[in-house]
C-alpha positions as CSV (number, residue, x, y, z in Angstrom):
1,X,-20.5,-13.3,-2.4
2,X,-24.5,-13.2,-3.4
3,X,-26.0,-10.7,-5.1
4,X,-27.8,-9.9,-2.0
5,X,-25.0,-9.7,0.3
6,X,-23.1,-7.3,-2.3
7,X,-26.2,-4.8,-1.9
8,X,-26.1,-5.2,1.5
9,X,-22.3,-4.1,1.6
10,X,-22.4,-1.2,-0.6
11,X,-25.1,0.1,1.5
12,X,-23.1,-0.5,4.6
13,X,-19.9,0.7,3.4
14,X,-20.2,4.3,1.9
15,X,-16.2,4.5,1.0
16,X,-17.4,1.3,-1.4
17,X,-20.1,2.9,-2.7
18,X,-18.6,6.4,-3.2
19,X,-15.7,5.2,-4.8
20,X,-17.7,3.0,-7.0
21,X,-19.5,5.2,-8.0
22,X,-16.8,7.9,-8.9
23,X,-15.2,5.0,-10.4
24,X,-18.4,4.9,-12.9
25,X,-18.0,8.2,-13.5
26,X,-14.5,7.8,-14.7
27,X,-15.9,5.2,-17.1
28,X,-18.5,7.3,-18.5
29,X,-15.8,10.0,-19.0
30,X,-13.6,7.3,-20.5
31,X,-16.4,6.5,-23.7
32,X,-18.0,9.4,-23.3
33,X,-14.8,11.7,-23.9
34,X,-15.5,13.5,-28.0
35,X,-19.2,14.5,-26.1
36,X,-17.9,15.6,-23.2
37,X,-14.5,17.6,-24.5
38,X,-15.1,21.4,-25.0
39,X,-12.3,21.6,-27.7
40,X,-10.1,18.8,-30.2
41,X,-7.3,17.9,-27.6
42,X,-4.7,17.7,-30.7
43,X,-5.9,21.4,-32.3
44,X,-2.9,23.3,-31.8
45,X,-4.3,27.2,-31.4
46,X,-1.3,29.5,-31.4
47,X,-3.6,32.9,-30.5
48,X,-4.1,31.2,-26.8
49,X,-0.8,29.7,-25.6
50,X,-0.4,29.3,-22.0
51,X,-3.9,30.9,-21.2
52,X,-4.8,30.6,-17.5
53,X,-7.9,29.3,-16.5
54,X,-10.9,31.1,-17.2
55,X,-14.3,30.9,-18.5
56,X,-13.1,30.2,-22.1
57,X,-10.6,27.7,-21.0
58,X,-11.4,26.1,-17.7
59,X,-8.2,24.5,-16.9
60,X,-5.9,26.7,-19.2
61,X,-3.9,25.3,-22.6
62,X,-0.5,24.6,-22.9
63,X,2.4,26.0,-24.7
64,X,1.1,25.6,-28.0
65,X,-2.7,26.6,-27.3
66,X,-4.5,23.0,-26.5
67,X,-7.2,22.7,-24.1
68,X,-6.0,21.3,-20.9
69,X,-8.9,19.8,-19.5
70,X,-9.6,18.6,-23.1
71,X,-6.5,16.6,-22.8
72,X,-7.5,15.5,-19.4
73,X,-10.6,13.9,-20.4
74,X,-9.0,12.0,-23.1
75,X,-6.3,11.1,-21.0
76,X,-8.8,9.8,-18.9
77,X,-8.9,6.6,-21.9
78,X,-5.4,6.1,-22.0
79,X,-4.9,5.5,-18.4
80,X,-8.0,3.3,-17.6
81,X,-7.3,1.7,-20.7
82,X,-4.4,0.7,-19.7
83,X,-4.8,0.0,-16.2
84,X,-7.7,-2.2,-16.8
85,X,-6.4,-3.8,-19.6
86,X,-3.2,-4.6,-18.0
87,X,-5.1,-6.3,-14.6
88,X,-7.1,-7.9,-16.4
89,X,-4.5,-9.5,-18.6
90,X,-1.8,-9.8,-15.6
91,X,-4.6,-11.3,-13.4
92,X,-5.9,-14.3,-15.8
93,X,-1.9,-15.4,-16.7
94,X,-1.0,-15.3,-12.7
95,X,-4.2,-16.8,-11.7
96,X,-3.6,-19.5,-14.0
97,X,0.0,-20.0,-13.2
98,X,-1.0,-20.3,-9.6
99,X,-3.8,-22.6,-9.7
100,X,-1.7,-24.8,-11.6
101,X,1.4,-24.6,-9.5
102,X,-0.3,-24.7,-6.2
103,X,-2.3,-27.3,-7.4
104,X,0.2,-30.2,-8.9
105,X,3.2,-28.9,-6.5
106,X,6.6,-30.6,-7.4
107,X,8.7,-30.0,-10.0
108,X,5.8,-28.1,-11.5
109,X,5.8,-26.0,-8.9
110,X,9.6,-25.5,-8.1
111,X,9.9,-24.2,-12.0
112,X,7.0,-21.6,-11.4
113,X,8.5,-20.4,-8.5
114,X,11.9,-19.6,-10.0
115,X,10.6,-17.9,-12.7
116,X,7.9,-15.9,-10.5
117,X,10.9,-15.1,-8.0
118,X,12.8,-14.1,-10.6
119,X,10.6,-11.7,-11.7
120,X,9.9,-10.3,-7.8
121,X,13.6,-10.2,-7.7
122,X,13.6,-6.8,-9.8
123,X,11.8,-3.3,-8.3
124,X,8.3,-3.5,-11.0
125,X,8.7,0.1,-11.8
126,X,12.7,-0.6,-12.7
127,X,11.4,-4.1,-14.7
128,X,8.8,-2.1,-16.5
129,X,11.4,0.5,-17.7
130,X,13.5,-2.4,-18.8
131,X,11.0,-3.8,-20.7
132,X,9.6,-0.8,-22.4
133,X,13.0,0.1,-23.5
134,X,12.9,-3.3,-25.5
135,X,9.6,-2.2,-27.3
136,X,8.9,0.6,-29.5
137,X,6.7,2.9,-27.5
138,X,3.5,3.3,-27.7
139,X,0.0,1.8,-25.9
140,X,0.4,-1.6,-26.9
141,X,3.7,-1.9,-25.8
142,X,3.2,0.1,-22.4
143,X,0.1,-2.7,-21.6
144,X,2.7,-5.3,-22.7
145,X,5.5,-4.5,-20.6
146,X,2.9,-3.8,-17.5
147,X,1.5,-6.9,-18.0
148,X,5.2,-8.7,-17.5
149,X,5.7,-7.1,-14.6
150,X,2.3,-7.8,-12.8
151,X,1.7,-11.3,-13.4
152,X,3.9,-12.8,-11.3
153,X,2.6,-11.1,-7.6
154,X,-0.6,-12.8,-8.5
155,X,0.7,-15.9,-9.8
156,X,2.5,-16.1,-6.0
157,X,-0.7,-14.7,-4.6
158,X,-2.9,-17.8,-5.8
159,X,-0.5,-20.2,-5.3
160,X,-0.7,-19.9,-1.6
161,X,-4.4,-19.7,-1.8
162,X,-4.3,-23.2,-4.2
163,X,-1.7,-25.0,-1.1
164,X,-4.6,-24.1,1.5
165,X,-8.0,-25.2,-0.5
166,X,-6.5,-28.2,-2.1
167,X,-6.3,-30.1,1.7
168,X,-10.3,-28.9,1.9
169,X,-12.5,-32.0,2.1
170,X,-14.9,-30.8,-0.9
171,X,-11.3,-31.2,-2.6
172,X,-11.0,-34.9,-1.2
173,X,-14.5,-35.3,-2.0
174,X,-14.1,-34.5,-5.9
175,X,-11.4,-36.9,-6.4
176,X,-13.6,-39.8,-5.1
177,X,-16.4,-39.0,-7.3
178,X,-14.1,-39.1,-10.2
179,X,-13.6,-35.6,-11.1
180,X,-10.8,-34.5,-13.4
181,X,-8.1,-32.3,-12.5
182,X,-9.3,-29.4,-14.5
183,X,-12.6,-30.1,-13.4
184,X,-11.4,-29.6,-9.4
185,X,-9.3,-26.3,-10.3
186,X,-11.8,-24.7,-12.2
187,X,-15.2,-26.0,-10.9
188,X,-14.5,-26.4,-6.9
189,X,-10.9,-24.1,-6.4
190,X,-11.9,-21.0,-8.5
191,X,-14.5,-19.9,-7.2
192,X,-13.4,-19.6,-4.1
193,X,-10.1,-17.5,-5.9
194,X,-12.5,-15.2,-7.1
195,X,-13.4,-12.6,-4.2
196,X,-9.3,-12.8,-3.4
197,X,-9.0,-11.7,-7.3
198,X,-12.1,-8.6,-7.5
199,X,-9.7,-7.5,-4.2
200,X,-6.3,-8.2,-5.8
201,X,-7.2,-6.5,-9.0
202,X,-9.0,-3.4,-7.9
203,X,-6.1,-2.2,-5.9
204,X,-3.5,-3.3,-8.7
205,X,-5.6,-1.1,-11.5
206,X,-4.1,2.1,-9.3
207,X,-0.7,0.8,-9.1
208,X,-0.9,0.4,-12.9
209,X,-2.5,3.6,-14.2
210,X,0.2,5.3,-11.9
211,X,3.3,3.2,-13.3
212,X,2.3,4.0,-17.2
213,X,2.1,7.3,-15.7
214,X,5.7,7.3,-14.7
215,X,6.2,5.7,-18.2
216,X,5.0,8.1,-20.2
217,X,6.7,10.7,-18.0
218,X,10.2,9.3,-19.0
219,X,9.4,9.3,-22.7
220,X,8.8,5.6,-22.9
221,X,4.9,5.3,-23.0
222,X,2.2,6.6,-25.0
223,X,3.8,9.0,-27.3
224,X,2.8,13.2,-28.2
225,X,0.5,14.1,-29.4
226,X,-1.7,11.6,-27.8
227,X,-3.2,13.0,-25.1
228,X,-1.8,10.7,-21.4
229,X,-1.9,12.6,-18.2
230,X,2.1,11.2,-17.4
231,X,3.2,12.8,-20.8
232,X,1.4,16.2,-20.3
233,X,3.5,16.1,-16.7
234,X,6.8,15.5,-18.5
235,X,6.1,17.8,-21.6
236,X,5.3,20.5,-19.2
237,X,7.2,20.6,-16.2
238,X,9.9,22.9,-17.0
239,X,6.7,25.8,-16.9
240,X,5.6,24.9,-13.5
241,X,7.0,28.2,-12.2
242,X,4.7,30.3,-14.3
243,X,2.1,28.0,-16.0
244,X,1.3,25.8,-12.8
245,X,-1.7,24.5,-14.1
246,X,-0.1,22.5,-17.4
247,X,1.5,20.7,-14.7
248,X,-1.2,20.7,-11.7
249,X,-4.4,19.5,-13.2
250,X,-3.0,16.2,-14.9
251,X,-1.3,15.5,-11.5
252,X,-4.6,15.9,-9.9
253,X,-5.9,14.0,-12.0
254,X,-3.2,10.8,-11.9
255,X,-3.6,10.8,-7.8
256,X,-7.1,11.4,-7.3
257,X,-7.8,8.4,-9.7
258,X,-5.4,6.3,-8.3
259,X,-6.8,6.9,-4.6
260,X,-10.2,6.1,-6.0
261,X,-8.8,2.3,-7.1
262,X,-7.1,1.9,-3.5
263,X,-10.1,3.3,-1.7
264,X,-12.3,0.4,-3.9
265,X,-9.7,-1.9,-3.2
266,X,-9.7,-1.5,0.8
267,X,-13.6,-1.4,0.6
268,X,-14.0,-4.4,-0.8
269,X,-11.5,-6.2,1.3
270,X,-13.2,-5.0,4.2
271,X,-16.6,-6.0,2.6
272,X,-15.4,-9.2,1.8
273,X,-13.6,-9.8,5.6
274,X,-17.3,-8.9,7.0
275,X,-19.1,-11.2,4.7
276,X,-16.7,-14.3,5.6
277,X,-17.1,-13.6,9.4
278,X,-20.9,-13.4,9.2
């Protein structure tokens, strides 16, 4: 897509530009986060356990006195973070995998697709547990293990795209002239990969940020006293009764940020459907 023609869909398609632009905000929460926090979301303040929200504390603080919405804010660098680091890592090794595969078929591809089926064989969620369980915890290892997971729906993703533009006459066209095989898959295929991969990747940074969620829920993500929304759910679940909001707010947080990546996801599909028909 031009630059011209993205303008022209954003301005057509408010859920694209609300949600990127909430999206931005997230960002500028994200680096912005020691400005923006009210209190240290570590300090441990024993004279205001379990305060409900109020003026003082606008979200509450958990059993041992620290700032909720503190927490949430920094959290808010743990989960994007993550999310984004994990795409974008997850998206170059299947895009690669693919283009090659799809491209060279054969044995090539008949080895790629046993290990990439292998790999779709297990639920992600279950695989990512798996693998974090290997690792020490902690944010490296979370990324790592999301990144095994995710690869290999993109790898099978761009594979199929590969099959189709590889019988395209510009393809034909390139071999006459002489060009290389790296030179066809990175020059004349990848571009055309590249709206399928903003779609692709947008909607996988949701699925992400929610799975290191569940992660750090079961103990085997980012570790206390680091401030992730999944662990403030799990440290704090047993006071849902009477402290809702320990509980609440974080899990506000986790869905309404995970809705904003699917809603800029489905945007952009539809942007990108619109700009292929016109």
């Amino acid at each position: 897509m031009k630059r011209g023609s993205v303008k022209r869909a954003v301005k057509k398609n408010k859920t694209l530009a609300v949600s990127l632009a909430i999206i931005c905000c997230l960002l500028l929460v994200a680096v912005f986060a020691p400005y923006l926090s009210p209190f240290d979301p570590m300090a441990i303040d024993l004279d205001h356990i379990k305060q409900s929200p109020g003026p003082a504390y606008l979200l509450g603080t958990d059993t041992i006195g620290r700032d909720v919405l503190s927490r949430i804010i920094f959290g808010t660098r743990i989960s994007l973070f993550i999310g984004i680091m994990a795409t974008v890592v997850s998206l170059g090794i299947g895009l690669l995998v693919g283009l090659f595969a799809g491209y060279f078929g054969g044995k090539i591809d008949m080895a790629i697709t046993v290990i990439v089926d292998f790999f779709l064989a297990f639920p992600s969620l279950l695989l990512a547990i798996g693998i974090s369980v290997l690792l020490p915890p902690g944010l490296l290892s979370t990324t790592c293990a999301l990144c095994l997971v995710g690869w290999a729906s993109f790898a099978r993703l761009f594979r199929g795209m590969v099959f189709s533009l590889k019988e395209n006459v510009f393809v034909d066209a390139a071999r006459v002239i002489g060009c290389s095989h790296l030179r066809i898959l990175f020059i004349h295929i990848l571009p055309h990969c590249l709206p399928v991969c903003l779609v692709a990747a947008s909607l996988k940074v949701g699925s992400f940020i929610l799975a290191e969620s569940a992660l750090s829920f079961l103990g085997l993500g980012v570790q206390p006293p680091v401030p992730s929304w999944g662990t403030m759910v799990s440290l704090n679940r047993s006071y849902l009764p009477s402290a809702p909001w320990m509980v609440l707010f974080p899990g506000v947080a986790i869905a309404l940020t995970v809705i904003v990546f699917n809603m800029f996801g489905d945007a952009c599909r539809d942007a990108l459907d619109q700009n292929i028909k016109v």
